[in-house]
Backbone as CSV, one residue per row, in Angstrom:
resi,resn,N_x,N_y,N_z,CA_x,CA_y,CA_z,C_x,C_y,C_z
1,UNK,0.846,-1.208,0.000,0.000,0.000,0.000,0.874,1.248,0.000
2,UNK,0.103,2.275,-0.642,1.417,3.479,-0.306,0.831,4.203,0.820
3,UNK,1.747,5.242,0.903,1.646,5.547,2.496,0.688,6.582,2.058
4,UNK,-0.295,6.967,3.666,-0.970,7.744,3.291,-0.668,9.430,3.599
5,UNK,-0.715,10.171,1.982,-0.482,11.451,2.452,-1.119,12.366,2.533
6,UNK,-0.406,12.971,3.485,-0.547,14.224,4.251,-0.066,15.525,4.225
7,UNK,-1.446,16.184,4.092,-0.723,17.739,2.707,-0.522,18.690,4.036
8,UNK,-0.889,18.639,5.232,-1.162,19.547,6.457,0.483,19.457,6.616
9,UNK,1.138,18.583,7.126,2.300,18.366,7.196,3.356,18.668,6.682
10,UNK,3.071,18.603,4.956,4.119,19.170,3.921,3.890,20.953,4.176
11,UNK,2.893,21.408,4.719,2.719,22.380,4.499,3.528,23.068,5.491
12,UNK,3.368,22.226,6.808,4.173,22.977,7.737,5.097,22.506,7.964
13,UNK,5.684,21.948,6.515,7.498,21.828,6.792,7.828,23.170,6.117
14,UNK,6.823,23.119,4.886,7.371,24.395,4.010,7.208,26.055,4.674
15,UNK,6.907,25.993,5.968,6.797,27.293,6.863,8.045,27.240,7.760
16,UNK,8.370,26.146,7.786,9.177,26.304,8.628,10.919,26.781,8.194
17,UNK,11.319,27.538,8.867,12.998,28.289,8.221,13.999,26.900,7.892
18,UNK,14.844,27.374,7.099,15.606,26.292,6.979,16.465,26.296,7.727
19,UNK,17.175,24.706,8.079,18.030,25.243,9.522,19.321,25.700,9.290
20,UNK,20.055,26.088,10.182,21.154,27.159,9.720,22.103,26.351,9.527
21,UNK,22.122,24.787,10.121,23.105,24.013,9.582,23.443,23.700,8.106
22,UNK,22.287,24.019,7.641,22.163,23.818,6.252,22.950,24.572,5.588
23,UNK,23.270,25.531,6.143,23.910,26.880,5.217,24.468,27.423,5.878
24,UNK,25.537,26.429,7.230,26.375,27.403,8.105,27.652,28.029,7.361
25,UNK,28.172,29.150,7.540,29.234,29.340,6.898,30.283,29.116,8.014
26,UNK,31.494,28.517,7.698,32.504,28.411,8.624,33.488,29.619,8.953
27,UNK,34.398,29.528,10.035,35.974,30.403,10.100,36.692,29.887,8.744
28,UNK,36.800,28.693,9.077,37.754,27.913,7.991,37.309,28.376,6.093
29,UNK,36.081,28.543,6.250,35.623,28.920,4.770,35.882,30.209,4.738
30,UNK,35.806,31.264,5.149,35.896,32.903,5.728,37.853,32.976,5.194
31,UNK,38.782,32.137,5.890,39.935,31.938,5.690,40.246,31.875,3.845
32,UNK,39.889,30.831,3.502,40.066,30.405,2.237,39.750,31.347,1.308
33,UNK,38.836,32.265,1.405,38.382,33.249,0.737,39.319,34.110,0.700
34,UNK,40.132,34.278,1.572,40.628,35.218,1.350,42.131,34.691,1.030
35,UNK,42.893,33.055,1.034,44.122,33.133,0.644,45.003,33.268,1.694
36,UNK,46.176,32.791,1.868,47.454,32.880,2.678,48.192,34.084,2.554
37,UNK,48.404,34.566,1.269,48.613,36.267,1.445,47.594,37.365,2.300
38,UNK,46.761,37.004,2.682,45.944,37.300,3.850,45.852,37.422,4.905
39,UNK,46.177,35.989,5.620,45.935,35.148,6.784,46.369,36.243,8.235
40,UNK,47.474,36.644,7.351,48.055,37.627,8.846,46.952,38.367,9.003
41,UNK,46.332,39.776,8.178,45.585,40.576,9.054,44.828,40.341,9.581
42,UNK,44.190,39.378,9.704,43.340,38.622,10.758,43.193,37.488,11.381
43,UNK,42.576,37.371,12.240,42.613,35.886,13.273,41.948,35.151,13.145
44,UNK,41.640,34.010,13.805,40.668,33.077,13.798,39.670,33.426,14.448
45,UNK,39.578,34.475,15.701,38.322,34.603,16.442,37.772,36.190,15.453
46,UNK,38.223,36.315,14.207,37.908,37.360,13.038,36.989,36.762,12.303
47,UNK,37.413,35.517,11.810,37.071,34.560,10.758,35.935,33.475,11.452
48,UNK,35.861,33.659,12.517,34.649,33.292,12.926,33.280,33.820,13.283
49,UNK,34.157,35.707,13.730,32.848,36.495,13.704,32.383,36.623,12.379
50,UNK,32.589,37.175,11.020,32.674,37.011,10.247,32.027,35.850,9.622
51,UNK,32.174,34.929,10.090,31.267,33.521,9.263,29.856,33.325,10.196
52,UNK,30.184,33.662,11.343,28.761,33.749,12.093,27.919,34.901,11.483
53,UNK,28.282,35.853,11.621,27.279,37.029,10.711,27.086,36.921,9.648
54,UNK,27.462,35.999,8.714,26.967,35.758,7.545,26.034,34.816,7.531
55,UNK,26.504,33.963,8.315,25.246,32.542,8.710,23.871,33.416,9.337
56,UNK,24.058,34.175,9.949,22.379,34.948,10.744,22.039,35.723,9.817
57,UNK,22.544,36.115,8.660,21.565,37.357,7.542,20.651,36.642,6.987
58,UNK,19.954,37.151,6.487,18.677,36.927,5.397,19.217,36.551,4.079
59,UNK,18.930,35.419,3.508,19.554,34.818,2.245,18.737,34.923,1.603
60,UNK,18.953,35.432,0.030,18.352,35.567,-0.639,17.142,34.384,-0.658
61,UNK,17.343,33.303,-0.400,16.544,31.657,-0.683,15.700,31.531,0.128
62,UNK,15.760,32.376,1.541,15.095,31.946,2.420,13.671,32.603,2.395
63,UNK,12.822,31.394,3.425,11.347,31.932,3.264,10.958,32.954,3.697
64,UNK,10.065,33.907,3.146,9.574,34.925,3.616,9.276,35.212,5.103
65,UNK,9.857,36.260,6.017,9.421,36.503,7.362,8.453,36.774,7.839
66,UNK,7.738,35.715,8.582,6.321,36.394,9.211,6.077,37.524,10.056
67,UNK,5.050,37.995,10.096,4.473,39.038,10.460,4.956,39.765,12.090
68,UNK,5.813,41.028,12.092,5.904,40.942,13.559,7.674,40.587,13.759
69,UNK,8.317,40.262,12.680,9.722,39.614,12.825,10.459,40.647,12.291
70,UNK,11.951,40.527,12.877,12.381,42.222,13.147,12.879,42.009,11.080
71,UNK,12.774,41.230,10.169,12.575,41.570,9.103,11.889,42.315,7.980
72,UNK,10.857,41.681,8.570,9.656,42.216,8.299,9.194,44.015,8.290
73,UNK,9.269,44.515,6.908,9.025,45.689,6.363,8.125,46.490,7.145
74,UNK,8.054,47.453,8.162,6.561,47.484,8.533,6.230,49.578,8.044
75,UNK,4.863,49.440,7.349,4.983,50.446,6.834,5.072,51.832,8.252
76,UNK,5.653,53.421,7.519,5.658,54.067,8.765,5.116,55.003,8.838
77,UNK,4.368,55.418,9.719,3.676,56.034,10.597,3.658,57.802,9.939
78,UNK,2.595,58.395,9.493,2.978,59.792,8.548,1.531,60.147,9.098
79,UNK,1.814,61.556,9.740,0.790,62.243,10.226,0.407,63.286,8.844
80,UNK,-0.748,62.815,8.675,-1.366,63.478,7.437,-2.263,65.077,7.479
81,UNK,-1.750,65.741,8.897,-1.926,66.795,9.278,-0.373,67.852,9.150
82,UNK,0.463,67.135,8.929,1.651,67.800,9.208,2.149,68.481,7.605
83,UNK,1.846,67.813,6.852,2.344,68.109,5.360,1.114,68.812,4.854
84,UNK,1.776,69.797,3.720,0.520,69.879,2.401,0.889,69.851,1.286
85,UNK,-0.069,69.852,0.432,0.673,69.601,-1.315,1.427,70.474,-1.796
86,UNK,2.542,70.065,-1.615,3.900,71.251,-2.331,3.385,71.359,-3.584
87,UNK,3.083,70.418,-4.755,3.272,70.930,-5.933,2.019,71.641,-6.055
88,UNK,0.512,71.198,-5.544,-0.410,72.410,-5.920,0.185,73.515,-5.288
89,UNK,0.190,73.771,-4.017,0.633,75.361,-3.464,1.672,76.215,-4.396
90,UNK,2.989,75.562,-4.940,3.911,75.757,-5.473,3.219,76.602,-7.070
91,UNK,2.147,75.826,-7.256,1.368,75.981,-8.698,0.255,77.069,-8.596
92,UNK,-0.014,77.418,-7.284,-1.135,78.311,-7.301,-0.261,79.265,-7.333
93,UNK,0.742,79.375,-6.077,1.525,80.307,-6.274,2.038,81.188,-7.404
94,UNK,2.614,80.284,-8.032,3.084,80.703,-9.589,1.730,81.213,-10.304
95,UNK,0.824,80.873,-10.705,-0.968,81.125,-10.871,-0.419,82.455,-10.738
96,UNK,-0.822,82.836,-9.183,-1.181,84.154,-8.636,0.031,84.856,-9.132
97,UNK,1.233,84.876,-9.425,2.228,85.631,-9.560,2.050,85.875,-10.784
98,UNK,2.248,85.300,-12.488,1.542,85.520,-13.467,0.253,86.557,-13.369
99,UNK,-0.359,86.361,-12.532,-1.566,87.250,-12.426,-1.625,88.523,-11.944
100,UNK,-0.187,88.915,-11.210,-0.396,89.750,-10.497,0.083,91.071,-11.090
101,UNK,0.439,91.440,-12.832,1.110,92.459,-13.345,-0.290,93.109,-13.815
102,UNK,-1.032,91.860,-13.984,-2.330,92.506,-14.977,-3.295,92.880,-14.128
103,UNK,-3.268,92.167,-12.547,-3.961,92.927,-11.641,-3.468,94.537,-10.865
104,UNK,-2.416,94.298,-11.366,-1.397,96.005,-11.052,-1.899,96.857,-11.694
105,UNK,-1.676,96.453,-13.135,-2.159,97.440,-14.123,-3.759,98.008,-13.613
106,UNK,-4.547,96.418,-13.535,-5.744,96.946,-13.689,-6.265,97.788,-12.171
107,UNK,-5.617,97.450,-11.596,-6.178,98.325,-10.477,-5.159,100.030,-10.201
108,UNK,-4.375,99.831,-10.596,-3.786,101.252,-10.741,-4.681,102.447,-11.838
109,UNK,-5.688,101.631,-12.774,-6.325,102.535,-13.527,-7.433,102.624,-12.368
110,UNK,-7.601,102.545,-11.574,-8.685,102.059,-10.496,-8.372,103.376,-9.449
111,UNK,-7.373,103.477,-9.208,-7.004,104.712,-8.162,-7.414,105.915,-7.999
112,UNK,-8.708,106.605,-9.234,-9.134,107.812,-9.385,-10.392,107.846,-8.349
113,UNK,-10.785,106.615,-7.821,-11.851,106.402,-7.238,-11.467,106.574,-5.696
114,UNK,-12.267,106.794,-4.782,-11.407,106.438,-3.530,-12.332,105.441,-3.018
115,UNK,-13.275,104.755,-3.322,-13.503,103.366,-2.663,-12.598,101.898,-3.328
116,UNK,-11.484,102.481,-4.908,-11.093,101.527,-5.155,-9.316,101.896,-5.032
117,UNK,-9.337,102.897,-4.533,-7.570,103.640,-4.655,-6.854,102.460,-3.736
118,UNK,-7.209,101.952,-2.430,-6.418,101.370,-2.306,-5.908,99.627,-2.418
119,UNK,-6.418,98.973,-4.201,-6.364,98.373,-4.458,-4.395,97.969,-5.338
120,UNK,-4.352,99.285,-5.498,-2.883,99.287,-5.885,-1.949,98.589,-5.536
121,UNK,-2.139,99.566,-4.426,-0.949,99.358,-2.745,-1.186,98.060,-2.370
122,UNK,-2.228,97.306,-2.489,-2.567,96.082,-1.782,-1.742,95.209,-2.776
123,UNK,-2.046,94.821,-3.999,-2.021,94.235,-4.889,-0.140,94.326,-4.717
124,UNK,0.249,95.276,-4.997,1.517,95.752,-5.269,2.390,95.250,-4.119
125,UNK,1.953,95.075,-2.726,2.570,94.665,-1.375,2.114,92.741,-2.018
126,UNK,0.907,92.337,-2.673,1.509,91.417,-2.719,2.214,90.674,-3.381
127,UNK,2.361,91.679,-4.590,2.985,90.701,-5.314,4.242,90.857,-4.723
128,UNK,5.333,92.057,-3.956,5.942,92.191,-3.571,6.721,90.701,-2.588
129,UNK,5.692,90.329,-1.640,5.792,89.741,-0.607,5.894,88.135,-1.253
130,UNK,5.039,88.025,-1.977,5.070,86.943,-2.733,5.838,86.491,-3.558
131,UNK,6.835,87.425,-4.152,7.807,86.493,-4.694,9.366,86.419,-4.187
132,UNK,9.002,87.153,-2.472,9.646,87.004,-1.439,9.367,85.654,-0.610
133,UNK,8.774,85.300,-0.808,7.919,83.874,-0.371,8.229,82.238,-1.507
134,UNK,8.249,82.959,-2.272,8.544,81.972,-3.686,9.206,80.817,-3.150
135,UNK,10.484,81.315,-2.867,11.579,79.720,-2.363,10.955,79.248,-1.230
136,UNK,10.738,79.707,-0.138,10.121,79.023,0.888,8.735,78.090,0.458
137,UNK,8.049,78.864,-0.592,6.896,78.012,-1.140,6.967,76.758,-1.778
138,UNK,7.651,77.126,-2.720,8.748,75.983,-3.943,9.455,74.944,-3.084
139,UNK,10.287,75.199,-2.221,11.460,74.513,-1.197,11.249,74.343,0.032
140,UNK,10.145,73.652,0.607,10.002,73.956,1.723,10.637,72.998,2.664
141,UNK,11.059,72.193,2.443,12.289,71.186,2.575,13.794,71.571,2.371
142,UNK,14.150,72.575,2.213,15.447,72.977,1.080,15.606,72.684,-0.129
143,UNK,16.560,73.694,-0.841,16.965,73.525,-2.204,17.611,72.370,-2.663
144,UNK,17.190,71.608,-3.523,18.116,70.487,-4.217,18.211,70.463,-5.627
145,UNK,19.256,70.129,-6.528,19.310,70.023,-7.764,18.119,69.050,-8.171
146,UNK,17.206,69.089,-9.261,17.125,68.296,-10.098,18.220,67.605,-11.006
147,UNK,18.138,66.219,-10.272,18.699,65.264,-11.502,18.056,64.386,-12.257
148,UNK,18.948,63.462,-12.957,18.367,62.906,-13.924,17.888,61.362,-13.136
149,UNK,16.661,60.617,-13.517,16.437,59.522,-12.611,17.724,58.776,-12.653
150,UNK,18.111,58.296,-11.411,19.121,57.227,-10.784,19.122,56.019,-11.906
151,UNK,20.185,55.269,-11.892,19.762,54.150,-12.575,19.411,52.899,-11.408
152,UNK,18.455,52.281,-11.956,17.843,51.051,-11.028,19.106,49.818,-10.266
153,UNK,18.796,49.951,-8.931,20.190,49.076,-8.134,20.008,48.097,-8.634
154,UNK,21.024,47.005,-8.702,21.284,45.681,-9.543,20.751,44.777,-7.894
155,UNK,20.557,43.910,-8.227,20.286,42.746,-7.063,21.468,42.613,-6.014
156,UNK,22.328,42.484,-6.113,23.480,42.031,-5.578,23.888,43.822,-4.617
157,UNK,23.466,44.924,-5.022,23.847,46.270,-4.241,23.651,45.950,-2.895
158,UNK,22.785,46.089,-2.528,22.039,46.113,-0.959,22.903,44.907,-0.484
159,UNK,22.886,43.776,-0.604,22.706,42.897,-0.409,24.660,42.670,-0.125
160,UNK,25.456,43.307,-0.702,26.908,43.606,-0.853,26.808,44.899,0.672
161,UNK,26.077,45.755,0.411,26.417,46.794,1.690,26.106,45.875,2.550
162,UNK,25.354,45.605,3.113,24.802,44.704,4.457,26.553,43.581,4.365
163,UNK,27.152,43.145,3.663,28.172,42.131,4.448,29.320,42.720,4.014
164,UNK,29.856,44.005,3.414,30.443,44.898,3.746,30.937,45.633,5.020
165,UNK,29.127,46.016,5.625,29.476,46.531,6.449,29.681,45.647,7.875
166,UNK,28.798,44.814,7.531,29.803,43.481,8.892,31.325,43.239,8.983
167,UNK,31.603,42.905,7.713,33.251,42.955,7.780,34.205,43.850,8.051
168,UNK,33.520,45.173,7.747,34.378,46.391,7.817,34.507,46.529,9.884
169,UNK,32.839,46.258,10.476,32.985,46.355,11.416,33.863,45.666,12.547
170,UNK,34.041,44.270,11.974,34.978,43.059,12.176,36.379,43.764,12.292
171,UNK,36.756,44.411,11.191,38.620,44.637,11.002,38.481,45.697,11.807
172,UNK,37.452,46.962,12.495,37.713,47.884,12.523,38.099,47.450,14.726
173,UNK,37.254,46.481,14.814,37.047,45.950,16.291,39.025,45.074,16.278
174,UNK,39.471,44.745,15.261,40.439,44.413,15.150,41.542,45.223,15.381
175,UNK,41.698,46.649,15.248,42.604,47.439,15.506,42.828,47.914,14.248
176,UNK,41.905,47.601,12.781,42.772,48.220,11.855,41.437,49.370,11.254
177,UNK,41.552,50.092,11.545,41.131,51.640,11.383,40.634,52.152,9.874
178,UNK,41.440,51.702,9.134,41.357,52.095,7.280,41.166,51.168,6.744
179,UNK,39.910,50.089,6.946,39.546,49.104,5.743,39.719,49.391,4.685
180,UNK,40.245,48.865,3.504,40.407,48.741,2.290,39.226,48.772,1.567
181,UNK,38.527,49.165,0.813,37.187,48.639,-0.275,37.157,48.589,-1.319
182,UNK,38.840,48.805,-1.539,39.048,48.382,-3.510,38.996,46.736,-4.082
183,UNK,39.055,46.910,-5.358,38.634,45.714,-5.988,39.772,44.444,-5.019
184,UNK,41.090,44.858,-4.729,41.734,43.782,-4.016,41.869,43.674,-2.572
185,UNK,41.284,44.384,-1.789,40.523,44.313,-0.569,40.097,43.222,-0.353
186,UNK,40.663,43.164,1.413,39.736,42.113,2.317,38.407,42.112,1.996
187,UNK,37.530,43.178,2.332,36.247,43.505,2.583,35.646,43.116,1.327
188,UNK,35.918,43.664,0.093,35.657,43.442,-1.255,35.676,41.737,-1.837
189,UNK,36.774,40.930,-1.179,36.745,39.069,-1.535,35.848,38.412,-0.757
190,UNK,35.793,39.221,0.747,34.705,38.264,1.372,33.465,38.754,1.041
191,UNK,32.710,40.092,0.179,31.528,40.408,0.011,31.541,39.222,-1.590
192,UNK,32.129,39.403,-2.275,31.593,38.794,-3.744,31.835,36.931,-3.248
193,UNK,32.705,36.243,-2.485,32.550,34.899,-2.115,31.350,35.103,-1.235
194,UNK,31.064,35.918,-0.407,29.181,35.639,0.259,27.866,35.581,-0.297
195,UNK,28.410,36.689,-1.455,27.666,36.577,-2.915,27.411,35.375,-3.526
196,UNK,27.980,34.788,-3.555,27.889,33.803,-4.422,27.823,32.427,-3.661
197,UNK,28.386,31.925,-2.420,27.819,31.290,-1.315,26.200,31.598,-0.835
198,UNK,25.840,32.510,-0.843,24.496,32.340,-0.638,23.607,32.411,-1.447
199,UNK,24.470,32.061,-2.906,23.353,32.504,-3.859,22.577,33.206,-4.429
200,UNK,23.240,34.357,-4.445,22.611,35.185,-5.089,22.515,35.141,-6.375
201,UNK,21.290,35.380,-7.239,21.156,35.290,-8.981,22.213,36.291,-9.276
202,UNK,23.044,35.621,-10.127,24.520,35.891,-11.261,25.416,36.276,-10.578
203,UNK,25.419,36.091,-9.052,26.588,36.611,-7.998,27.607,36.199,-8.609
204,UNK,28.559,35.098,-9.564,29.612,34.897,-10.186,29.701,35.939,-11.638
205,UNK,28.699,36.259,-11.835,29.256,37.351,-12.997,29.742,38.305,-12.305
206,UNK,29.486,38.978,-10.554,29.955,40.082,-10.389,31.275,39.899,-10.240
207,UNK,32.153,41.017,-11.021,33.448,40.926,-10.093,33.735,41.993,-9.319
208,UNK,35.404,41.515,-8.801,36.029,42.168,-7.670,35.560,44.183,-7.754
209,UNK,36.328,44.163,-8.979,36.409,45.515,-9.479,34.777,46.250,-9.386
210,UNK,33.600,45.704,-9.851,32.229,46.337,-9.722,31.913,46.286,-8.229
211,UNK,32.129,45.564,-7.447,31.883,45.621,-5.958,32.395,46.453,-5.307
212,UNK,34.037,46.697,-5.481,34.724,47.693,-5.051,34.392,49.370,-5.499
213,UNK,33.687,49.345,-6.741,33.425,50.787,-7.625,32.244,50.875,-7.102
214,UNK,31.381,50.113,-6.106,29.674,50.462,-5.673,30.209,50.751,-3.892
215,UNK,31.360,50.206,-3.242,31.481,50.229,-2.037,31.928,52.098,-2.080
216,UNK,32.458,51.566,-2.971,33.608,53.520,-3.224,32.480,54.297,-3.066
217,UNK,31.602,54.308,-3.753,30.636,54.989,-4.555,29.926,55.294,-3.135
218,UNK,29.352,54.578,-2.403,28.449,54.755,-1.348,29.367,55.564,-0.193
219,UNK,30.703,55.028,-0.094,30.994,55.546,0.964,31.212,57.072,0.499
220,UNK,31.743,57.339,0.005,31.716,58.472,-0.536,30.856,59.361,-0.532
221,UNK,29.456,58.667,-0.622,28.090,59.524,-0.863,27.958,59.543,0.526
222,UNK,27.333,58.430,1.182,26.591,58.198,2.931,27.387,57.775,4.119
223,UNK,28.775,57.029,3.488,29.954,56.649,4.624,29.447,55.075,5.109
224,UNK,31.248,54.679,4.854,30.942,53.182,4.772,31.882,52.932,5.746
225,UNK,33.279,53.531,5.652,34.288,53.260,6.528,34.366,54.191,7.735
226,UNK,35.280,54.142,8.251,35.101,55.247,9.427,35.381,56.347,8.780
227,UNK,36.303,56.306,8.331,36.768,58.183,7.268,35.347,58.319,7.055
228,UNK,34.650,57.656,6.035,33.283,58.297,5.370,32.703,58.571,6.437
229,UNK,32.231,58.133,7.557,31.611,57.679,8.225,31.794,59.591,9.224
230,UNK,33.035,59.545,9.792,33.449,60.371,10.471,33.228,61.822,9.413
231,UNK,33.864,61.748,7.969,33.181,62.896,7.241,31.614,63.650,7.318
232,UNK,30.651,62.217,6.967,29.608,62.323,6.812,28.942,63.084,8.421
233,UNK,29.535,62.663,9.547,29.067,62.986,10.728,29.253,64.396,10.855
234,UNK,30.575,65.268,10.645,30.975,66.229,10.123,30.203,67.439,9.990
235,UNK,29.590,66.909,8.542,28.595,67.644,7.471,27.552,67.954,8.076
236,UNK,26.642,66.415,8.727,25.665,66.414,9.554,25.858,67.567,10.875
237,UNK,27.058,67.833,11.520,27.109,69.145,13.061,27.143,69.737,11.834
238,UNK,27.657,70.146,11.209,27.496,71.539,10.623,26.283,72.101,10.171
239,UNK,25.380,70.982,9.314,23.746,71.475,9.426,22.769,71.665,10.666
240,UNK,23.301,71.389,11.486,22.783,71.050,12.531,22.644,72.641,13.239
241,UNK,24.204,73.376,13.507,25.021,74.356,13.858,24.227,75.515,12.603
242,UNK,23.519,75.129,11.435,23.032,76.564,10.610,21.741,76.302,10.979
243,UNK,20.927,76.827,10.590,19.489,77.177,10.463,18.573,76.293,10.404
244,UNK,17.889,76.200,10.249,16.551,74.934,10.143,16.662,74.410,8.573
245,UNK,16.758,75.985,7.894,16.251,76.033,6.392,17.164,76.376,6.138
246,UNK,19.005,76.299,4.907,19.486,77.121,4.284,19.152,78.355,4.052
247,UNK,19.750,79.862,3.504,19.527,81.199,2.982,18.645,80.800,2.152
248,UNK,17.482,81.111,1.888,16.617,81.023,0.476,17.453,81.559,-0.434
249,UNK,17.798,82.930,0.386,18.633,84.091,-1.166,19.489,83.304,-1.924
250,UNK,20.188,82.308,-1.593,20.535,81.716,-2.409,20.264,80.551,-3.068
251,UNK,18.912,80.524,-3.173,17.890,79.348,-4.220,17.859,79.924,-5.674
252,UNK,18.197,79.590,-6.324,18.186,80.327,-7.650,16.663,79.772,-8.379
253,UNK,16.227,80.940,-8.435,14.990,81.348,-9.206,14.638,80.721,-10.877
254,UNK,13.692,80.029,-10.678,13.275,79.556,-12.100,12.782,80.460,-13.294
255,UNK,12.971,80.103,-14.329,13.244,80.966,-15.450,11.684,82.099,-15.459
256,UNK,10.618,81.110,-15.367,9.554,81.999,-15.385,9.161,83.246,-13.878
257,UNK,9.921,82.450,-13.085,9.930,83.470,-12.110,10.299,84.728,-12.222
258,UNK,11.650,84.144,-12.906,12.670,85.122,-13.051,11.883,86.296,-14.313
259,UNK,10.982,86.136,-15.330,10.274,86.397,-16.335,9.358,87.467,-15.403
260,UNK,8.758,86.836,-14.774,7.149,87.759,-13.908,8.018,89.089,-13.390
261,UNK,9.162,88.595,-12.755,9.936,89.743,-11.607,10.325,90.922,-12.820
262,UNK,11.074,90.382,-13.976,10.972,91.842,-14.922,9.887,92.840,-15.168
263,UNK,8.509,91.760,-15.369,7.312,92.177,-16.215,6.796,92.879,-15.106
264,UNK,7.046,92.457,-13.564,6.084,93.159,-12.488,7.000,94.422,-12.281
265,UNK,8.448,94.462,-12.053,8.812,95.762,-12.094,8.968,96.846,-13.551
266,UNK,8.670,96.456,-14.452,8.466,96.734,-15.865,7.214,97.766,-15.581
267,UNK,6.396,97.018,-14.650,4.798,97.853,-14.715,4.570,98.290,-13.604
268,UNK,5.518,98.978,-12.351,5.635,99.528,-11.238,6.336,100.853,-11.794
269,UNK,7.360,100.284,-12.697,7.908,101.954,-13.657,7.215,102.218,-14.604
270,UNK,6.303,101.851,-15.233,5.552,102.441,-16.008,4.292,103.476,-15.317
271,UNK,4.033,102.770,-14.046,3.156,103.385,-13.280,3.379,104.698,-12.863
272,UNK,4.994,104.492,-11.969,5.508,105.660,-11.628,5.880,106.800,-12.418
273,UNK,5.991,106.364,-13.789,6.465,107.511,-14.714,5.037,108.162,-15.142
274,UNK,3.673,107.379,-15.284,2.404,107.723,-15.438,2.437,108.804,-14.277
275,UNK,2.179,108.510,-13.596,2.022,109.781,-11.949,2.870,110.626,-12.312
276,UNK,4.288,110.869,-12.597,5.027,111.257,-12.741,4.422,112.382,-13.859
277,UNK,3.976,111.986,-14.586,3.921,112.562,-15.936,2.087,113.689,-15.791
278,UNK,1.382,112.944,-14.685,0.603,113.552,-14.633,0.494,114.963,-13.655
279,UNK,1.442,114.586,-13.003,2.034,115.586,-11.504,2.487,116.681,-12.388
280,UNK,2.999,116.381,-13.827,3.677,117.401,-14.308,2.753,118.324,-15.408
281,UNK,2.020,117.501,-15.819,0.751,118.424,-16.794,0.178,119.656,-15.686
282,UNK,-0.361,118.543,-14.300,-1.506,119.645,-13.911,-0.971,121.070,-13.459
């Protein structure tokens, strides 16, 4: 007879994690990776932290984390009272500024009246104020360049920082201060052999040299080693030490902005030379 099966069972094998024996990484494997021209800068109780922190990460293979597990993505928390729509405000703004040469004009012909005279002055204070307001409206976060979209991270990015930065932390608990992260780097042989030990899709196409040009790349940008690390901290007291908000004055003004600000003082001197000209007939 065949045996009788049982789908409840298969099911809760397939929930269950795989065990870590399965995929322990060793000291002794940690060693080899890196070669006998190696061996000195580090120890065995190196090459074991090191193979233990690679054995506890998240492998690409493994089953999805249930609910509640410190893996597990959890979305965050955004008080929907605190923000408002930059790009409409940003857009009305601009609206009203466009609008506000032809409301100059038209209410400066308006001034002979005195229930409408002081529509000028009003109008004129705002457009004034308002494109004193512009960057704070536009930027209310601070100024940043527009660039061009990023190109999309390859599989293997993230996944290279996370055992990067274990190792880096490893040599640095070691006494050696200036990890290496070029293509012939410690840090750089044991990220692309973890790569490819745990399987990552095409982890053997990456090489030394692209791992080392993405480690560069980051530290450089956010800080990977202690230099970056200690730079980046740096930068951070110094924003800290200015203002909430950068100088606006120095947000440089978009082209049509820059367009209205001629056309509105264009028609503040035309005004004034009108008065001007009439002060002088009567």
């Amino acid at each position: 007879m065949f045996p009788r099966f049982d789908a409840s069972r298969i099911i809760e094998q397939m929930k269950t994690p795989r065990p870590e024996g399965s995929r322990k990484i060793t000291a002794t494997e940690v060693k080899k990776w890196l070669g006998s021209s190696k061996a000195s800068i580090l120890g065995r109780s190196q090459y074991r932290e090191i193979a233990a922190g690679l054995t506890k990460l998240k492998w690409p293979g493994d089953l999805p984390s249930p609910l509640g597990s410190p893996w597990f993505q959890k979305e965050p928390e955004i008080d929907p009272k605190r923000w408002w729509d930059f790009e409409a405000a940003t857009e009305a703004a601009k609206t009203l500024l466009k609008s506000a040469p032809a409301m100059l004009s038209h209410w400066e012909g308006q001034r002979w009246a005195p229930q409408s005279r002081d529509g000028y002055d009003v109008i004129k204070a705002l457009g004034n104020a308002l494109f004193l307001a512009m960057p704070y409206i536009e930027w209310p976060l601070g100024y940043y360049e527009h660039r061009t979209r990023s190109k999309r991270p390859k599989p293997w990015h993230t996944m290279a920082l996370v055992i990067a930065r274990l190792v880096i932390n490893v040599i640095v608990k070691a006494g050696h201060n200036e990890p290496g992260i070029t293509r012939n780097s410690i840090v750089v042989r044991i990220v692309r052999n973890a790569l490819i030990r745990m399987k990552l899709p095409d982890a053997k196409m990456v090489t030394l040299a692209a791992i080392g040009a993405h480690l560069t790349r980051w530290d450089k940008k956010y800080g990977l080693t202690p230099n970056g690390v200690a730079a980046l901290t740096t930068k951070h007291a110094d924003n800290i030490c200015d203002q909430a908000l950068p100088n606006v004055a120095d947000y440089p003004l978009s082209s049509e902005i820059g367009a209205w600000r001629r056309e509105w003082l264009r028609r503040i001197e035309m005004t004034q030379d009108d008065n001007y000209t009439r002060r002088k007939t009567r």
